[in-house]
N, C-alpha and C positions, 0 to 999 in steps of 0.2 A: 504494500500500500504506500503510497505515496507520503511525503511529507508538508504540514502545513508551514509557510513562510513571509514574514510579514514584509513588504516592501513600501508601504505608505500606513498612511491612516487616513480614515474614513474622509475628514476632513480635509483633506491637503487635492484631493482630485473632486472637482463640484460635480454635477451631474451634468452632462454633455459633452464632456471632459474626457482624455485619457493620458496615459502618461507611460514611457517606454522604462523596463525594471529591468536589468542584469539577477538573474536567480539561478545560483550555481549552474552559472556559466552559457547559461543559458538565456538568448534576450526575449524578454514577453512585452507583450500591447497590455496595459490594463484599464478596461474603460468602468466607468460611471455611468448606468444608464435609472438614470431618474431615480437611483439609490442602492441599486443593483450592480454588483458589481462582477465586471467576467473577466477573465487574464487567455490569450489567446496566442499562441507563437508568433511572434513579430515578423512575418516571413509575406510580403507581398509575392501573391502571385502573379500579379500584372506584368512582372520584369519575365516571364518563366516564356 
């Protein structure tokens, strides 16, 4: 099972927001959606 890791606080990204997190070594997207919060591999696939 995976590990939990905290990279902001709840406060620091508003809702509409996101903000890019380095988490062991690995880089994530983590957005605010209206209080909700989702972390997503930082990896556009538009360049692919």
């Amino acid at each position: 099972m995976g590990e939990f890791v905290r990279v902001t606080g709840t406060t620091d990204v508003k809702p509409g927001d996101g903000i890019v997190a380095e988490v062991n070594g690995k880089t994530l997207a983590v957005f605010n959606e209206g209080g909700t919060f989702h972390a997503i591999d930082n990896t556009c696939i538009h360049g692919w």
